[in-house]
Structures are given as C-alpha cells and as structure tokens.
N, C-alpha and C positions, 0 to 999 in steps of 0.2 A: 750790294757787295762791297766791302771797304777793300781799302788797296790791302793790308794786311791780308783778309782774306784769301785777296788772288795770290799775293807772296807766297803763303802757306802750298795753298794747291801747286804751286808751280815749283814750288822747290821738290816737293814728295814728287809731282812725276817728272822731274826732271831727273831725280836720284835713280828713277825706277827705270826709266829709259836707258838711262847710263850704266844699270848696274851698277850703283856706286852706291854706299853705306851714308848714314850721315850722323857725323857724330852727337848731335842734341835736334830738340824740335827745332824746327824752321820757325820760330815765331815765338809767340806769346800764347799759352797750353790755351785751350778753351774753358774758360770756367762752365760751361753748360754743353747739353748734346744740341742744342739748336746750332751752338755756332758753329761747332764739329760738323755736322751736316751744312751747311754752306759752302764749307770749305770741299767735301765731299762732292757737291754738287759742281762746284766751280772746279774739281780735280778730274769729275768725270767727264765735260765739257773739253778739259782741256787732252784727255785721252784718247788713243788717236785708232780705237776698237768700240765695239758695238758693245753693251754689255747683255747676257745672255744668260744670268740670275739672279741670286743674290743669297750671301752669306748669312745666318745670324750666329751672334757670338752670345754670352751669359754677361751682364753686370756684376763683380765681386760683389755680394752681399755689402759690405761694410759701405759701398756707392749707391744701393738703391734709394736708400731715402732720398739723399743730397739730388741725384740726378733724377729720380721720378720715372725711372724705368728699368725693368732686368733685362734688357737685352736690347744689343747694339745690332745693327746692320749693314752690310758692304756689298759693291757691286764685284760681279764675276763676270770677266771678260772674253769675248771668243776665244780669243789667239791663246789665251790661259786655261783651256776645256780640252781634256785629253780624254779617252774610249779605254777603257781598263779590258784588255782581252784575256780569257782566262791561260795562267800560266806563262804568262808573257809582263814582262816589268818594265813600267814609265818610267821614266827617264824628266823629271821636272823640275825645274833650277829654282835655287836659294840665292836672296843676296851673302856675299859672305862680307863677316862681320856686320850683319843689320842682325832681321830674328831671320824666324823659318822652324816651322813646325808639323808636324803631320796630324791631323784629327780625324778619328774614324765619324762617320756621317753618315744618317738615313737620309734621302735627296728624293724630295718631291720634284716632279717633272707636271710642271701646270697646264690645264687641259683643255681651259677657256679663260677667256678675258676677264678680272674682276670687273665689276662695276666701278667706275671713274671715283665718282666720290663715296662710294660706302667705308665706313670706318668704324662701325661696329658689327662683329662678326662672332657668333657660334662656330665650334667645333665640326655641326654636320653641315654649316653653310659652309665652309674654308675646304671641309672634306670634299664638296661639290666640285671643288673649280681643280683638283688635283689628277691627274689623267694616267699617275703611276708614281710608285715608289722603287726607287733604285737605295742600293748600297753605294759608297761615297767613301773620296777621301778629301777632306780638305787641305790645300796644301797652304797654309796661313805664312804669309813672311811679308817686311816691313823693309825697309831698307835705314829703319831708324832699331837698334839692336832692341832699344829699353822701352820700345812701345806699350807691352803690357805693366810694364813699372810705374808708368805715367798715367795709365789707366783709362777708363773708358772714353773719353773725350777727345784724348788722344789716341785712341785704335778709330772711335770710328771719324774722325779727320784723314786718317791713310786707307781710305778704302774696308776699313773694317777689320785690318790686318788682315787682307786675302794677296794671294798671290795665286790662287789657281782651283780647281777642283779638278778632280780622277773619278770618273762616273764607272761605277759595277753595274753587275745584271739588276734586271729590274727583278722586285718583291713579289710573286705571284701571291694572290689574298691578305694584303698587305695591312688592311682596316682588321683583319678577325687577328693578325698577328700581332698587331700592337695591341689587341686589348689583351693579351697573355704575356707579352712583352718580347723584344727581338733584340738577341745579346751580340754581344763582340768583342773580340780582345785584339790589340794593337802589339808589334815586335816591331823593334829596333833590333839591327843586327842579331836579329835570332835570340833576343831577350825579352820578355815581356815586359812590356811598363805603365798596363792598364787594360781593367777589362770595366764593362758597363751593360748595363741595356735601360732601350726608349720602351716606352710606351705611352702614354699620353702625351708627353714634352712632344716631339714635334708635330702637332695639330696646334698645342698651346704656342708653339714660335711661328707655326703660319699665321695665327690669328692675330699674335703684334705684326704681323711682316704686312700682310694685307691692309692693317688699316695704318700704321706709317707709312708704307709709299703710296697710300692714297693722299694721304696729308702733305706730301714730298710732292705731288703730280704726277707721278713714277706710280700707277696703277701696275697689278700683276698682269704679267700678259701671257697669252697660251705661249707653250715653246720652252718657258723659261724653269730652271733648276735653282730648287730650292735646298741650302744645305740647313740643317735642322737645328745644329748644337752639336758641340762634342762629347760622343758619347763616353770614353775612355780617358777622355780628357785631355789636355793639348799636349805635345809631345815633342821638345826640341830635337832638332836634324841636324846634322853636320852636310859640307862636302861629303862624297864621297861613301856615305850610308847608307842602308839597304832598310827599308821596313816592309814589314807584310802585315796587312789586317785581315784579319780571320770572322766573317761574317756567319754568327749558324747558323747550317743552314742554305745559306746564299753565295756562298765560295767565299775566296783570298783575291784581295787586291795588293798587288807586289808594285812596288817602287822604289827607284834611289834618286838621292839629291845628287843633282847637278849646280857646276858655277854659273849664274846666270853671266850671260855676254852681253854689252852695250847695244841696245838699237838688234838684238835678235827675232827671230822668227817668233819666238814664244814671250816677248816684251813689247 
C-alpha cells in the first residue's frame, strides 16, 4: 500500500467522521478499479465499525470497456443499518454540500458463508447462499459532492458512494417474483422521480459481488445485506427532504434526510 493510498483512505474517512464536505479528490483519481479498491480496503481498516454488507452500484456504459467491469462495489456499515417499520419514517443523515442520494433496492440477506475462494458462480449457485429478499433503500452520499462526475474509480475509493442502507419487509417467494419481475417507484417530496423493476439484475450483481470479494479476501458471509442496484435510479436528497418508495406489493419505505453531525451515533 503506498503512502498516497493511505492519504486517500484517510482523508475520505476523516471527512466522514467530521461530517465535513471536501471540496476535490484527496489525491490523484485512480486510473483503474484495482487501485480504487486498495484505497477502499485501507478506508475500511481505517473505519472504526464492523461492515455488515455490501452495496453494488452500475459502471456508466461509456466506462465498461476502459475499466473491465459494470459494476462497482461498497461496504455498508453497522452504525449506518436502520429497520424501516411500517408507517414510521428514518430519519438518515446527508453530508451537506458533499452528494447524498436515495436509491430504491431489492436487498438480499445471505444465508451461508460463500466458499473462500470460489469465484466463478451461476445464478442457481449465488441463489443457494441467499436466505431472503427484503425491499431497501440505499442511502448513497460522499462527502466529496462530484463523486459521480469523477466516475467509477472514484465512487468505489469512497466506499462505493454508500452512506447507509434502510432495510423493508422481507419478499415472501421472492425467486418466482423475480422471474415475473418486482416493480417500484421512488417520491421525493411527494413527487415522483423514477419508477423501474428487477428481475434478473439482482442474482446477475450477486454473482459479480460473490466472486470480487472472493478476490478481495472479503468472502460473503451469512448475516450480511446485499443491496442489488438501483432500481429507479439514483435520486439527489437535500437537508430536510421527505422521500417514500413505493414497493408493489411489499409496502412504502418513508425517510428524510438529515445534517449528519461530527463523530455522531450513526458516523
């Protein structure tokens, strides 16, 4: 790990601790996702919480070649895992002035331990080690504003652009529902700004997720919450916003952003 490396890791959760924006990258952007992931691993080391899943995000098309893969990944931290009760609204902090986003999410909850080193996997192998599907909100924020401007090497050096996930009820026949597909639409203050449905995509992002953190040493472990991709698509939050995602079928997950506070409960 070179010193730049550590720099990197240490300035993002230094920001993140503090609550504090920062105006450019900490460093020199990564030209590839390996060094992104170094930096990741030496951010999560330096994090001072257990992580408890893990996010994947989509590669913009016009990066898959260059980077050799569609889709990034981020760890999700305990102290940032809130219980969505129905009719009852989270309350989960944004940096202000970094980003901060809401993405509705199907969230596999894994069921057994993958196997250490496997790294190539089918659909009904990846399906085996999943122990339930919940509905999800991901609460994605940076504390650097232009993270997705900067693009994939830069989301996943900050953790994958995650600041949190919002776990719903679980999917009762959740294999027979994806193969018909399971829709949802996202509101911001009572405005719609994107609807979508999964259906194959997240068994397709368990199968990259499984065999990169096999590659990473970071095996899938039981316990752990997997967020799939956004299904409606990312969705800038302010302070002081209200959004509700509408799952058919599976209820409403209600939340507003909050200011995150330096060194809080939920940082």
């Amino acid at each position: 790990m070179t010193s730049s490396t550590r720099d990197i890791a240490g300035s993002f959760v230094a920001a993140r601790q503090e609550a504090r924006a920062l105006p450019d990258f900490p460093g020199t952007i990564p030209a590839d996702l390996a060094t992104s992931y170094r930096i990741q691993d030496a951010a999560i080391e330096l994090w001072p919480d257990r992580v408890v899943g893990w996010k994947i995000g989509k590669v913009p098309p016009h990066l898959v070649e260059a980077l050799g893969e569609e889709r990034v990944a981020g760890p999700v931290f305990a102290h940032n895992l809130w219980i969505a009760n129905a009719g009852e609204e989270v309350a989960f902090p944004i940096f202000e002035n970094g980003f901060a986003a809401v993405e509705a999410e199907y969230v596999f909850r894994i069921g057994v331990d993958a196997p250490a080193n496997k790294t190539d996997w089918t659909r009904d192998e990846v399906a085996a080690l999943i122990g339930a599907m919940h509905v999800g909100v991901e609460t994605a924020g940076s504390p650097l504003a232009t993270i997705n401007d900067l693009g994939s090497t830069v989301v996943a050096s900050d953790f994958g652009n995650n600041f949190g996930l919002i776990l719903g009820p679980e999917v009762a026949n959740w294999r027979a529902k994806l193969e018909t597909g399971l829709s949802c639409e996202t509101f911001i203050e009572g405005q719609s700004v994107g609807k979508g449905t999964a259906n194959k995509d997240p068994l397709d992002a368990l199968i990259f997720l499984a065999s990169h953190l096999a590659k990473r040493g970071r095996p899938l472990k039981a316990g752990q919450y997997i967020t799939t991709g956004a299904v409606t698509g990312v969705h800038d939050i302010r302070v002081g916003q209200h959004s509700r995602v509408s799952f058919n079928g599976a209820g409403d997950i209600l939340c507003t952003a909050v200011k995150a506070v330096a060194n809080g409960r939920r940082l």
